[in-house]
SETI-575650 format. One record per residue: residue in three letters; residue number from 1; x negated, y negated, z negated of N, C-alpha, C, O in turn. Coordinates in Angstrom, 1 decimal, always signed. Layout:
<rec><residu>ala</residu><num>NUM</num><n_xx>X</n_xx><n_yy>Y</n_yy><n_zz>Z</n_zz><ca_xx>X</ca_xx><ca_yy>Y</ca_yy><ca_zz>Z</ca_zz><c_xx>X</c_xx><c_yy>Y</c_yy><c_zz>Z</c_zz><o_xx>X</o_xx><o_yy>Y</o_yy><o_zz>Z</o_zz></rec>
...
***
This chain:
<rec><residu>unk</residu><num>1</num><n_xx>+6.4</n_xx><n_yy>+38.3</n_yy><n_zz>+14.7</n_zz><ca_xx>+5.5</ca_xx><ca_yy>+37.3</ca_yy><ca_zz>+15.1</ca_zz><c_xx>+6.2</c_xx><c_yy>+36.2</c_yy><c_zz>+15.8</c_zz><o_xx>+5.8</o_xx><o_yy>+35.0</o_yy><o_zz>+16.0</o_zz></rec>
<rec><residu>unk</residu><num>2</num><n_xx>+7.5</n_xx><n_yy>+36.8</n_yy><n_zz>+16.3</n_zz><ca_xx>+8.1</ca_xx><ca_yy>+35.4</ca_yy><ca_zz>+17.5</ca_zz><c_xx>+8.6</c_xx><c_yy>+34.4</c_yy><c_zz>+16.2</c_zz><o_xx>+8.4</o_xx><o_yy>+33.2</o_yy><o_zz>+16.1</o_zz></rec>
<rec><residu>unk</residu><num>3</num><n_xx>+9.2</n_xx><n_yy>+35.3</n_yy><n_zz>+15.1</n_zz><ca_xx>+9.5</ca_xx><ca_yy>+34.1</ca_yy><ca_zz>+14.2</ca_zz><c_xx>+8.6</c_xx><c_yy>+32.7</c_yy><c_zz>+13.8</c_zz><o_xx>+8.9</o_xx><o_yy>+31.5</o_yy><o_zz>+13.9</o_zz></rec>
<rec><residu>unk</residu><num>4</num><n_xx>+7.4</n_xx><n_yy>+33.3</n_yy><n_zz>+13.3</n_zz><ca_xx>+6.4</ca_xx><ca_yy>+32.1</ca_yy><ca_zz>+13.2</ca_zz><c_xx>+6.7</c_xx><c_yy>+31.0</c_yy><c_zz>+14.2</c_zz><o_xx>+7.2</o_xx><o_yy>+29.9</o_yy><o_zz>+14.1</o_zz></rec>
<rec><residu>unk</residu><num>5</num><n_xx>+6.2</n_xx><n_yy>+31.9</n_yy><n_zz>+15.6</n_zz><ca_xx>+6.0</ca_xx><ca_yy>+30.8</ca_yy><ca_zz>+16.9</ca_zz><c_xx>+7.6</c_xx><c_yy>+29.6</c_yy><c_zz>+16.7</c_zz><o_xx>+7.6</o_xx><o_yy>+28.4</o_yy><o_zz>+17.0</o_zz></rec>
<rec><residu>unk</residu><num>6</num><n_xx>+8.5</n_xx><n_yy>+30.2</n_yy><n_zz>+16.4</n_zz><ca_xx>+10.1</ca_xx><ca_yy>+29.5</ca_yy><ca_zz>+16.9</ca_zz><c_xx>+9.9</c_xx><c_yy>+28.6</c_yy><c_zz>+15.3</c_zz><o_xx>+10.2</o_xx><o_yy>+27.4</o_yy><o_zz>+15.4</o_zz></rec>
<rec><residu>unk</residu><num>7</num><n_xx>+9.5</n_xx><n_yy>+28.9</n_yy><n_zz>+14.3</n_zz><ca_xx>+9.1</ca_xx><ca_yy>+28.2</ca_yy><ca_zz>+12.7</ca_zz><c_xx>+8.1</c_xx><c_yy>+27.3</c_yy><c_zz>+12.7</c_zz><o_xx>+8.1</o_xx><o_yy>+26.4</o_yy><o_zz>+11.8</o_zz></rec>
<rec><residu>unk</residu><num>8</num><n_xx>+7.1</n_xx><n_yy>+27.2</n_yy><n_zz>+13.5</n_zz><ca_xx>+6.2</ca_xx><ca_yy>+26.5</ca_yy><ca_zz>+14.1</ca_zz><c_xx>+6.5</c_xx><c_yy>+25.1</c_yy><c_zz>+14.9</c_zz><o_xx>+6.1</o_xx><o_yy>+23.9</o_yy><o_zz>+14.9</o_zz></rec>
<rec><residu>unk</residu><num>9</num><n_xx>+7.4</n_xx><n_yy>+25.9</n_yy><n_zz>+15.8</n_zz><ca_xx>+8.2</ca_xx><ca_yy>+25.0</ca_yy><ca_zz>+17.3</ca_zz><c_xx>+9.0</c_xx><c_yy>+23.7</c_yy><c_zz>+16.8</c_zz><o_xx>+9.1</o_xx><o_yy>+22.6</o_yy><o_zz>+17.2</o_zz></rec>
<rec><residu>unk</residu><num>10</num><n_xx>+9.6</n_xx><n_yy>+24.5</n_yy><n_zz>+15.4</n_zz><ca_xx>+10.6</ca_xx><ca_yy>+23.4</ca_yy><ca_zz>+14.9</ca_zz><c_xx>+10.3</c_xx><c_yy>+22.7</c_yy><c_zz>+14.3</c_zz><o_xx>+10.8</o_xx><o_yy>+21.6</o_yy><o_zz>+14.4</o_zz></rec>
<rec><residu>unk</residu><num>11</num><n_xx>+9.1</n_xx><n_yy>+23.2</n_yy><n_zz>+13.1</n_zz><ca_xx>+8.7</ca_xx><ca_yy>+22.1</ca_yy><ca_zz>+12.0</ca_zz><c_xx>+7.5</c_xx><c_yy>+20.9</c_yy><c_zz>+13.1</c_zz><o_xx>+6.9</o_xx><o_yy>+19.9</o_yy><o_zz>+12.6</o_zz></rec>
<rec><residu>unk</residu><num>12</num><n_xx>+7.6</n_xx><n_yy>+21.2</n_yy><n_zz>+14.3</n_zz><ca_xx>+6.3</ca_xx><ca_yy>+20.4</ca_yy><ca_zz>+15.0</ca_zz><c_xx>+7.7</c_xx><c_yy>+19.3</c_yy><c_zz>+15.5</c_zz><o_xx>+7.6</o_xx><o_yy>+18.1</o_yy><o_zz>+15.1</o_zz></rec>
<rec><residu>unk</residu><num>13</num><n_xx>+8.9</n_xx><n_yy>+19.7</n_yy><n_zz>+16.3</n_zz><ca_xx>+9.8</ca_xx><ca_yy>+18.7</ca_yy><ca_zz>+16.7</ca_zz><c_xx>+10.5</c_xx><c_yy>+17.9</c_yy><c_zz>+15.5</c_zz><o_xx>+11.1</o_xx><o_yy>+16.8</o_yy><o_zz>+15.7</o_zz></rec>
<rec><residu>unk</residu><num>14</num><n_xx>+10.4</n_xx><n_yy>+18.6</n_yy><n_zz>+14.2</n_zz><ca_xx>+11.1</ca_xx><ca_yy>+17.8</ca_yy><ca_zz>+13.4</ca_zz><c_xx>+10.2</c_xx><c_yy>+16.7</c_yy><c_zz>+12.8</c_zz><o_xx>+10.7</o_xx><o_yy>+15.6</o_yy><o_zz>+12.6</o_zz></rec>
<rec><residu>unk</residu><num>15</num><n_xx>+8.6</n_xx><n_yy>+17.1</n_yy><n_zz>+12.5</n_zz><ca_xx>+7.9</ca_xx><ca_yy>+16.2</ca_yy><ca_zz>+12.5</ca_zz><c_xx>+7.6</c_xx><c_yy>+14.8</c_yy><c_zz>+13.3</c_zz><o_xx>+7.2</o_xx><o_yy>+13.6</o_yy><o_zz>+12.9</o_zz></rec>
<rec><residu>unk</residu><num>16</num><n_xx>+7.9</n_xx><n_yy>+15.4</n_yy><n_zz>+15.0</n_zz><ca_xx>+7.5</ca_xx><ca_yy>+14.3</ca_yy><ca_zz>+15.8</ca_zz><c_xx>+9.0</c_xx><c_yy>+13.4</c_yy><c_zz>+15.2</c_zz><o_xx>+8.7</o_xx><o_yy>+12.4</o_yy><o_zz>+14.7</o_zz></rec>
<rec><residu>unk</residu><num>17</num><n_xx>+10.3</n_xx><n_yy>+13.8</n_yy><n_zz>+15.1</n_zz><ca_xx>+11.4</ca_xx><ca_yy>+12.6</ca_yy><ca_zz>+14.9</ca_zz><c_xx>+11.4</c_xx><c_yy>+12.5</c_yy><c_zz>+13.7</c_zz><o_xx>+12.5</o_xx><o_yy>+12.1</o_yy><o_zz>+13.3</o_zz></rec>
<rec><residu>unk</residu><num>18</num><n_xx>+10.4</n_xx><n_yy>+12.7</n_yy><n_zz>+12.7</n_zz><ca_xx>+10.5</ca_xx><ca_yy>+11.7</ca_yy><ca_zz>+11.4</ca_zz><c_xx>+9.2</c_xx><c_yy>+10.4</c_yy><c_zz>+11.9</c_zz><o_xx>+9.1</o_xx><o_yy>+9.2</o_yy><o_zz>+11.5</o_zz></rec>
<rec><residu>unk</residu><num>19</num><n_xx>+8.3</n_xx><n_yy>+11.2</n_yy><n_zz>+12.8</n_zz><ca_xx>+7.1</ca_xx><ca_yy>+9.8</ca_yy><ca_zz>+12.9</ca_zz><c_xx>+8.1</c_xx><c_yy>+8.9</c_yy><c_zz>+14.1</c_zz><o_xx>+7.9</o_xx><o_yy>+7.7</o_yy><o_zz>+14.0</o_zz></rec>
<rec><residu>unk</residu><num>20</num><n_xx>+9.0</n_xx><n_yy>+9.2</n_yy><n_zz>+15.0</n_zz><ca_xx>+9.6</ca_xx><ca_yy>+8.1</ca_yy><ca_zz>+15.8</ca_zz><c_xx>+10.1</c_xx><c_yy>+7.1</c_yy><c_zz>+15.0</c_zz><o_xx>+9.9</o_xx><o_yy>+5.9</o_yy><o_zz>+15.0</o_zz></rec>
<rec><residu>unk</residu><num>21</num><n_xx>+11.0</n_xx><n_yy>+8.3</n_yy><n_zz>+13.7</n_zz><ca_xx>+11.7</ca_xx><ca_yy>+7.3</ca_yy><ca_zz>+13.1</ca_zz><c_xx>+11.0</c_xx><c_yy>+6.2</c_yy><c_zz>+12.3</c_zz><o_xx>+11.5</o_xx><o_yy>+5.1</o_yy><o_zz>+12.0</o_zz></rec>
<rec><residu>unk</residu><num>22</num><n_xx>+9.8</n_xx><n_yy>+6.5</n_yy><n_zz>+11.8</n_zz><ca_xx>+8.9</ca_xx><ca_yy>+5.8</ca_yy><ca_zz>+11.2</ca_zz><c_xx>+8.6</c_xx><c_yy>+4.9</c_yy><c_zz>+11.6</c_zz><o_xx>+8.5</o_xx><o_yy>+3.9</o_yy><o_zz>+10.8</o_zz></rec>
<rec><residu>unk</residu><num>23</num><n_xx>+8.2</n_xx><n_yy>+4.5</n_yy><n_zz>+12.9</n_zz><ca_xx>+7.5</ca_xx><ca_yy>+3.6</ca_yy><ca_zz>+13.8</ca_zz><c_xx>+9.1</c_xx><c_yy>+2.5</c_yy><c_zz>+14.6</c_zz><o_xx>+9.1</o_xx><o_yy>+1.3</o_yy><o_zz>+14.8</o_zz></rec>
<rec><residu>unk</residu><num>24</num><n_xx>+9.8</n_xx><n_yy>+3.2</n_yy><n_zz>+14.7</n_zz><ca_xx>+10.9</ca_xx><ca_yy>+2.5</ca_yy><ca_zz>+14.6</ca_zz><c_xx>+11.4</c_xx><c_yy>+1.6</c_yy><c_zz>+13.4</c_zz><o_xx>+11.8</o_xx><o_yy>+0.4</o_yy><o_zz>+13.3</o_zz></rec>
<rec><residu>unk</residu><num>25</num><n_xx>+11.3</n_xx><n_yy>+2.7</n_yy><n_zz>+12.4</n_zz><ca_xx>+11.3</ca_xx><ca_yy>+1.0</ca_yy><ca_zz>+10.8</ca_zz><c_xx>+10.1</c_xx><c_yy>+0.1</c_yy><c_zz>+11.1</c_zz><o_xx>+10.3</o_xx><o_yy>-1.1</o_yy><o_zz>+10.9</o_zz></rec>
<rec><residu>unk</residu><num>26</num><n_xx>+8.9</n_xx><n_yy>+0.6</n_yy><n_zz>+11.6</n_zz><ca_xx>+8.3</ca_xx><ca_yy>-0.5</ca_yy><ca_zz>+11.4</ca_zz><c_xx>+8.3</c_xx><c_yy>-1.2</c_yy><c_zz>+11.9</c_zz><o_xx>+8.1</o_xx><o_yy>-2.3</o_yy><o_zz>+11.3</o_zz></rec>
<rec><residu>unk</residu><num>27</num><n_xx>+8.5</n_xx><n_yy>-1.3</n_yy><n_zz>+13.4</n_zz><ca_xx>+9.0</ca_xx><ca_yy>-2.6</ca_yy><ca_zz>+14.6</ca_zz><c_xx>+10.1</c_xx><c_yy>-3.4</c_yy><c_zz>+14.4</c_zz><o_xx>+10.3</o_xx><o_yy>-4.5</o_yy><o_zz>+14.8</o_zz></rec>
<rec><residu>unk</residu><num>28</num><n_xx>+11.0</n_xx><n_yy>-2.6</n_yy><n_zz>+13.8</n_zz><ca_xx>+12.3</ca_xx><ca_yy>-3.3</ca_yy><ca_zz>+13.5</ca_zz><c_xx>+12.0</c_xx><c_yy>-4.5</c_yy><c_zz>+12.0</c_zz><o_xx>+12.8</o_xx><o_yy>-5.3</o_yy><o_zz>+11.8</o_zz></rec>
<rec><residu>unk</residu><num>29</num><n_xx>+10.9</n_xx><n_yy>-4.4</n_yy><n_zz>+11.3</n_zz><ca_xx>+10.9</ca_xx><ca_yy>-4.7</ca_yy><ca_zz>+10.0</ca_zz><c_xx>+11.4</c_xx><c_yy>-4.3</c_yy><c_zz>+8.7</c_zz><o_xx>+11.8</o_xx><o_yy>-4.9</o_yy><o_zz>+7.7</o_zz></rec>
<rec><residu>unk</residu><num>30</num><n_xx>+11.4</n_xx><n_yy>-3.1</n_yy><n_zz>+9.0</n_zz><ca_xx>+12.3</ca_xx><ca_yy>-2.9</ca_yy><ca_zz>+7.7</ca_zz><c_xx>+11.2</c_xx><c_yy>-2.9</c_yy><c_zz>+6.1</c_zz><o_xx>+11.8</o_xx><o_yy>-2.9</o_yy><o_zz>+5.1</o_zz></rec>
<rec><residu>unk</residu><num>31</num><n_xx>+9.9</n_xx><n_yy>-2.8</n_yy><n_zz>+6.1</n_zz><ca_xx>+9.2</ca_xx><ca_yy>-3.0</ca_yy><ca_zz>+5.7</ca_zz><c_xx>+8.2</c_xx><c_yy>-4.3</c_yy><c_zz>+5.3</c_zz><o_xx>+7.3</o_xx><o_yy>-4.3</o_yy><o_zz>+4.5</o_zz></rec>
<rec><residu>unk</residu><num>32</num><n_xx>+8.8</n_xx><n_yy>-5.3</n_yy><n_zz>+6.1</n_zz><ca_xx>+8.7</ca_xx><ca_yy>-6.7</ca_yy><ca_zz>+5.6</ca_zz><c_xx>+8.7</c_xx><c_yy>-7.2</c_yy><c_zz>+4.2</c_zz><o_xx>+9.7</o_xx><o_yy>-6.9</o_yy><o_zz>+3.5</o_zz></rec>
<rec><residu>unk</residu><num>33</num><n_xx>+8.0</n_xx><n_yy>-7.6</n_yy><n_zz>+3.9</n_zz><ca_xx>+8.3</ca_xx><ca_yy>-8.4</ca_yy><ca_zz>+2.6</ca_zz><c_xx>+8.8</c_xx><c_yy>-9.8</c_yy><c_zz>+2.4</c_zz><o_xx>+8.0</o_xx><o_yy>-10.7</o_yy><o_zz>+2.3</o_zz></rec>
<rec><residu>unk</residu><num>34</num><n_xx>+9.9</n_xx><n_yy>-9.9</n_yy><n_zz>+2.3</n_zz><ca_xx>+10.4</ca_xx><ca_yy>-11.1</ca_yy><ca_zz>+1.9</ca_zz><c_xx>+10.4</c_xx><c_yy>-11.9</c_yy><c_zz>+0.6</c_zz><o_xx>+10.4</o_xx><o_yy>-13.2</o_yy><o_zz>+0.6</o_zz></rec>
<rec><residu>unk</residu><num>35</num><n_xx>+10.3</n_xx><n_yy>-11.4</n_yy><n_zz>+0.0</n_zz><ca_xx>+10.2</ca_xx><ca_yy>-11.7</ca_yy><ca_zz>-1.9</ca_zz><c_xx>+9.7</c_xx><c_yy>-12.0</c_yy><c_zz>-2.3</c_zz><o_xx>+9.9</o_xx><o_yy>-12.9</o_yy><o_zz>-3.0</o_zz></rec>
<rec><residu>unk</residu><num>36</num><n_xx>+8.1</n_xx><n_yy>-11.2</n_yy><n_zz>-2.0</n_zz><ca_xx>+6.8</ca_xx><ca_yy>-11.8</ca_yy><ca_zz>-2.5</ca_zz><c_xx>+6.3</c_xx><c_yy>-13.1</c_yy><c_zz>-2.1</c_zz><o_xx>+6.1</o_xx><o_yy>-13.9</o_yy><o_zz>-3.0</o_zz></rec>
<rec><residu>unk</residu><num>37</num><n_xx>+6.0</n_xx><n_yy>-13.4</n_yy><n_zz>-1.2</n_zz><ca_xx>+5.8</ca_xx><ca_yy>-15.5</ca_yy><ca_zz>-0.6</ca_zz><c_xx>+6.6</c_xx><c_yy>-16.1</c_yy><c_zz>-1.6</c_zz><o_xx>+6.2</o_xx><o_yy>-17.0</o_yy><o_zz>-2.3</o_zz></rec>
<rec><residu>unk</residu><num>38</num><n_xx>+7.7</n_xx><n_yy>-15.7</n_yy><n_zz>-1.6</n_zz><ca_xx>+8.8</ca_xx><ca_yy>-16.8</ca_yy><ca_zz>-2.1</ca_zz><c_xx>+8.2</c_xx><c_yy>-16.9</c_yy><c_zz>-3.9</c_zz><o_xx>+8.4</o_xx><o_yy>-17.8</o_yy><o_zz>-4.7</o_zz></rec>
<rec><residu>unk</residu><num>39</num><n_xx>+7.5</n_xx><n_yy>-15.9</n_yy><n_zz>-4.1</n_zz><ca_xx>+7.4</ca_xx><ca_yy>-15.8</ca_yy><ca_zz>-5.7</ca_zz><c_xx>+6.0</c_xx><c_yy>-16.0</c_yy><c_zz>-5.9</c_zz><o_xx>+5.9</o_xx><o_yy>-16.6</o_yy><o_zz>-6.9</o_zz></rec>
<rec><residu>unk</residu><num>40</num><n_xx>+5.2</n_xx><n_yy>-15.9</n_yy><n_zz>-5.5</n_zz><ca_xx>+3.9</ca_xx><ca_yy>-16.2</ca_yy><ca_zz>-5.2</ca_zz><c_xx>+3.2</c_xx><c_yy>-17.1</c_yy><c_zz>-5.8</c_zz><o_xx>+2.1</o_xx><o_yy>-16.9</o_yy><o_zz>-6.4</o_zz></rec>
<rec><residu>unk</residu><num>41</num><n_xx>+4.1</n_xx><n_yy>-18.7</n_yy><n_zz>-5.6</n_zz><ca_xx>+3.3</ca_xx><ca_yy>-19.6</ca_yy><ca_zz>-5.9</ca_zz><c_xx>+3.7</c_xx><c_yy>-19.6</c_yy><c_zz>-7.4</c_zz><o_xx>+2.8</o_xx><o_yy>-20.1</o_yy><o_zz>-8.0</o_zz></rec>
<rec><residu>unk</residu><num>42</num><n_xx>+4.8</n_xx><n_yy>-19.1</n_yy><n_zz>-8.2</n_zz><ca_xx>+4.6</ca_xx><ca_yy>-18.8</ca_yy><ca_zz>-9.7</ca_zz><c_xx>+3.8</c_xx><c_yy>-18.5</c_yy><c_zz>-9.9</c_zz><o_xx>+3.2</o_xx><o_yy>-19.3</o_yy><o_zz>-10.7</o_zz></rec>
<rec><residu>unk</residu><num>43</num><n_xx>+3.2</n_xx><n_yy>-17.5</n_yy><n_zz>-9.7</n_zz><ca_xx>+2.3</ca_xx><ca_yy>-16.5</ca_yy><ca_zz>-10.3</ca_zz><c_xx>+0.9</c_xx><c_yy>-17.6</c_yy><c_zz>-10.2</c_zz><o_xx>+0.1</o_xx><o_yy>-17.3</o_yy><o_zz>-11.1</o_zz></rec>
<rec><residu>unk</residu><num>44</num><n_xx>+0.4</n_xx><n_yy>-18.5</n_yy><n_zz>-9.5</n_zz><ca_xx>-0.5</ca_xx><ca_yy>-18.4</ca_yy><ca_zz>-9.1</ca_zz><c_xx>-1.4</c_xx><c_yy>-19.0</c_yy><c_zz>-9.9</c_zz><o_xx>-2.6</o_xx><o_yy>-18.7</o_yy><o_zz>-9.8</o_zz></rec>
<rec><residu>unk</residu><num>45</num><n_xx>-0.9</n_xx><n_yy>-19.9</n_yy><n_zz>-10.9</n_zz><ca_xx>-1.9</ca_xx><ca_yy>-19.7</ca_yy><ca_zz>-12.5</ca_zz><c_xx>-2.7</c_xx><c_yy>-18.6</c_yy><c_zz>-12.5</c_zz><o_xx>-3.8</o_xx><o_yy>-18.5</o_yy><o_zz>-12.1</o_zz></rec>
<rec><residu>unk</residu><num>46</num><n_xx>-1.9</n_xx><n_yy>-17.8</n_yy><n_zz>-12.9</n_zz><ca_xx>-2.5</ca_xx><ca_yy>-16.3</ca_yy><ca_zz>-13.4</ca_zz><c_xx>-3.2</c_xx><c_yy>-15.7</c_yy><c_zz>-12.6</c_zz><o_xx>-3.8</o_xx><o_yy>-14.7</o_yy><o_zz>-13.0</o_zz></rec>
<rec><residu>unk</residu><num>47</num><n_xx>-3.4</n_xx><n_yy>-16.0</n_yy><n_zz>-11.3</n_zz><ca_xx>-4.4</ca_xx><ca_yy>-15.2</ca_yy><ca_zz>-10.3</ca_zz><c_xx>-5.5</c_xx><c_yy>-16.0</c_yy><c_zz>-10.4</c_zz><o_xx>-6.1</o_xx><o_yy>-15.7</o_yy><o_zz>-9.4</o_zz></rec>
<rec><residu>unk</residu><num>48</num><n_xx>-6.1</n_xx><n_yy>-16.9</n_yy><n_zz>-10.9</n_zz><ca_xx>-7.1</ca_xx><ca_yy>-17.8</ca_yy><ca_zz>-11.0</ca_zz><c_xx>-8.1</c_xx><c_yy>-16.6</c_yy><c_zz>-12.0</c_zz><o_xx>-7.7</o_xx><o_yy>-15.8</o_yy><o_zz>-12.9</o_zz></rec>
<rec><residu>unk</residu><num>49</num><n_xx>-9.6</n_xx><n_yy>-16.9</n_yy><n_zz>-11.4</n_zz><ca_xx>-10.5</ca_xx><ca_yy>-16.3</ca_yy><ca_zz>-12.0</ca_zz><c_xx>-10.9</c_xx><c_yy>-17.7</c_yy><c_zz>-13.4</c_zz><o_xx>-10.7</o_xx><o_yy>-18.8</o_yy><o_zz>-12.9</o_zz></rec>
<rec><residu>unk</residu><num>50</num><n_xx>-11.3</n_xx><n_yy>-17.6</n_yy><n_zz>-14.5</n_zz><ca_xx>-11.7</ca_xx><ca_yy>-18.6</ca_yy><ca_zz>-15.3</ca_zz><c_xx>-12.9</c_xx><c_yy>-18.0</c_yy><c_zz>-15.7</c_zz><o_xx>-13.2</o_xx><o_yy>-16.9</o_yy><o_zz>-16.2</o_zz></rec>
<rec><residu>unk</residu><num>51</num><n_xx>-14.1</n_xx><n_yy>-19.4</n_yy><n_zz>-15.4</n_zz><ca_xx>-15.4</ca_xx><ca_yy>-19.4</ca_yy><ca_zz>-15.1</ca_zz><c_xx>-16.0</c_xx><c_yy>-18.5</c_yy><c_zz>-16.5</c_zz><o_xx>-15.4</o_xx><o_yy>-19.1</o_yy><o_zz>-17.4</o_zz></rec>
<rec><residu>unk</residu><num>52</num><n_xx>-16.5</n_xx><n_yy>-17.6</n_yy><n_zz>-17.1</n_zz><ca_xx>-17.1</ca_xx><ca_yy>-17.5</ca_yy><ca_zz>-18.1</ca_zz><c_xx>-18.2</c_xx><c_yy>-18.2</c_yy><c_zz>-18.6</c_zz><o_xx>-19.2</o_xx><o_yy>-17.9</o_yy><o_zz>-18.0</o_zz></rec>
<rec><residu>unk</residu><num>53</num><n_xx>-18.3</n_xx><n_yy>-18.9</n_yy><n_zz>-19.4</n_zz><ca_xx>-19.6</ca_xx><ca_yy>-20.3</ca_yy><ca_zz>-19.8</ca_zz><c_xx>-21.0</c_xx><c_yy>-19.2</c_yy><c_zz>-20.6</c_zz><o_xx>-22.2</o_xx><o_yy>-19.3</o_yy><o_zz>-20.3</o_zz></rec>
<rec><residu>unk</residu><num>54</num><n_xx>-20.4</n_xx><n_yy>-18.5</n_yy><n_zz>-21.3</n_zz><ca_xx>-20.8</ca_xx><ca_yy>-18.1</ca_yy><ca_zz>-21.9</ca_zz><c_xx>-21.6</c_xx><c_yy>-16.5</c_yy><c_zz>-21.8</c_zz><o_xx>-21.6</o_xx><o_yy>-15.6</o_yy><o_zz>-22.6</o_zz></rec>
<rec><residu>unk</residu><num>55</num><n_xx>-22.4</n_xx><n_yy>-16.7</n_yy><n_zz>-20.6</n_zz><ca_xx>-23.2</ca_xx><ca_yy>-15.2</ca_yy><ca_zz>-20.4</ca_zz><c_xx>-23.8</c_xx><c_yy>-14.7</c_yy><c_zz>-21.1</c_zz><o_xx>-24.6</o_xx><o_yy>-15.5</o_yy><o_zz>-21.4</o_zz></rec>
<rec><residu>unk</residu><num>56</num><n_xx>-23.9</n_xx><n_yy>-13.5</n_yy><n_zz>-21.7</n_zz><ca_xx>-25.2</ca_xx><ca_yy>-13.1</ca_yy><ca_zz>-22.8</ca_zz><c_xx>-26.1</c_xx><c_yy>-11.7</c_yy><c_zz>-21.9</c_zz><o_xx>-25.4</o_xx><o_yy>-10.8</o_yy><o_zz>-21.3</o_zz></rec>
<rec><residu>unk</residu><num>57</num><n_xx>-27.3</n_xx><n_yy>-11.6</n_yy><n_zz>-21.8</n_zz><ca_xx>-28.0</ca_xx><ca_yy>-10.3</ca_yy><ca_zz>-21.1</ca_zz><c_xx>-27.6</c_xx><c_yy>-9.3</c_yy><c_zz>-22.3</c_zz><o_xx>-27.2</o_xx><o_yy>-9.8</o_yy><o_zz>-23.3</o_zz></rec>
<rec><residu>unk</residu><num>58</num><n_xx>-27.9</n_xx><n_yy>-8.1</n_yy><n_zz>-22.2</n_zz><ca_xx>-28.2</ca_xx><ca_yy>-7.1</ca_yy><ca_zz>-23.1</ca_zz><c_xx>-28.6</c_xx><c_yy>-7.2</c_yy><c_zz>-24.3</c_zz><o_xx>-28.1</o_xx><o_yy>-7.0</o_yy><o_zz>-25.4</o_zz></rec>
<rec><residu>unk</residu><num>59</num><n_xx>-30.3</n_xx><n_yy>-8.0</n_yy><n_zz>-23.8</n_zz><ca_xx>-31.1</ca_xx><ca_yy>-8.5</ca_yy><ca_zz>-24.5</ca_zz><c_xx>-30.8</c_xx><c_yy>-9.3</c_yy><c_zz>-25.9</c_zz><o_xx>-31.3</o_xx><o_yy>-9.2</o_yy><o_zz>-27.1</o_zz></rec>
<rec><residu>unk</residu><num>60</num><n_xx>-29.6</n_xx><n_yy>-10.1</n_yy><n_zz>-25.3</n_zz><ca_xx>-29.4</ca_xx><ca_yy>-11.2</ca_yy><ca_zz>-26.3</ca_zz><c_xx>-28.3</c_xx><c_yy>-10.8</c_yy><c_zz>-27.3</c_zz><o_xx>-28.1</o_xx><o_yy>-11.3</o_yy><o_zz>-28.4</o_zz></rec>
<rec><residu>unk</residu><num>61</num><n_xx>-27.8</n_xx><n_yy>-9.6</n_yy><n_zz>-26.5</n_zz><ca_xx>-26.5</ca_xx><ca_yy>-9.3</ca_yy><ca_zz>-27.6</ca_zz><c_xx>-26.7</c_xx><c_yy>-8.0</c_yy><c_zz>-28.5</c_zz><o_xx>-25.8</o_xx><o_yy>-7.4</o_yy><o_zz>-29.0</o_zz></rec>
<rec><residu>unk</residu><num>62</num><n_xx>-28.3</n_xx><n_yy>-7.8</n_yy><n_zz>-28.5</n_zz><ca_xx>-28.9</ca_xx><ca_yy>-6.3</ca_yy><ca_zz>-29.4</ca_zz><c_xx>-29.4</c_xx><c_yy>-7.5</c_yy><c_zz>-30.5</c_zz><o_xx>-29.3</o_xx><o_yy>-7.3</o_yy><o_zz>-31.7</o_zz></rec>
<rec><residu>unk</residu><num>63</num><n_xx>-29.7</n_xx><n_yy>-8.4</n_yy><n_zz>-30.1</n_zz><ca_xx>-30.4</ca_xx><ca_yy>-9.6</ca_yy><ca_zz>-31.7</ca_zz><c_xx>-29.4</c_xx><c_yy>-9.6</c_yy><c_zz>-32.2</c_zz><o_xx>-29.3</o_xx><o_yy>-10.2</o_yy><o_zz>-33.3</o_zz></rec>
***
C-alpha cells in the first residue's frame, strides 16, 4: 500500500512541473503567433462571405 501512496506522491510532483513549465511557455511567448498576421491579408479574398441572390424555400424547389 506504501507503494501506491509514494506512485501517487510522484506522479502529483511531476504533474505540478510539467503545468509550471507550461505557464512558463506561455508568459515567455513561446506560443505566439507570428506568421499568421503577416499572411492574413492574402487570404482575405477567400474569407469573404458572397451574398447568395438566389434563395429558393423548399416549396419552390419540390415544383
Amino acid at each position: 500500500m506504501s507503494v501506491i501512496y509514494l506512485l501517487i506522491s510522484i506522479s502529483i510532483i511531476v504533474a505540478v512541473g510539467f503545468f509550471i513549465a507550461f505557464i512558463r511557455a506561455v508568459k515567455t511567448g513561446q506560443y505566439d503567433d507570428d506568421y499568421t498576421p503577416s499572411v492574413r491579408m492574402l487570404f482575405d479574398d477567400e474569407l469573404k462571405i458572397k451574398p447568395n441572390k438566389s434563395v429558393q424555400t423548399i416549396e419552390e424547389k419540390q415544383i
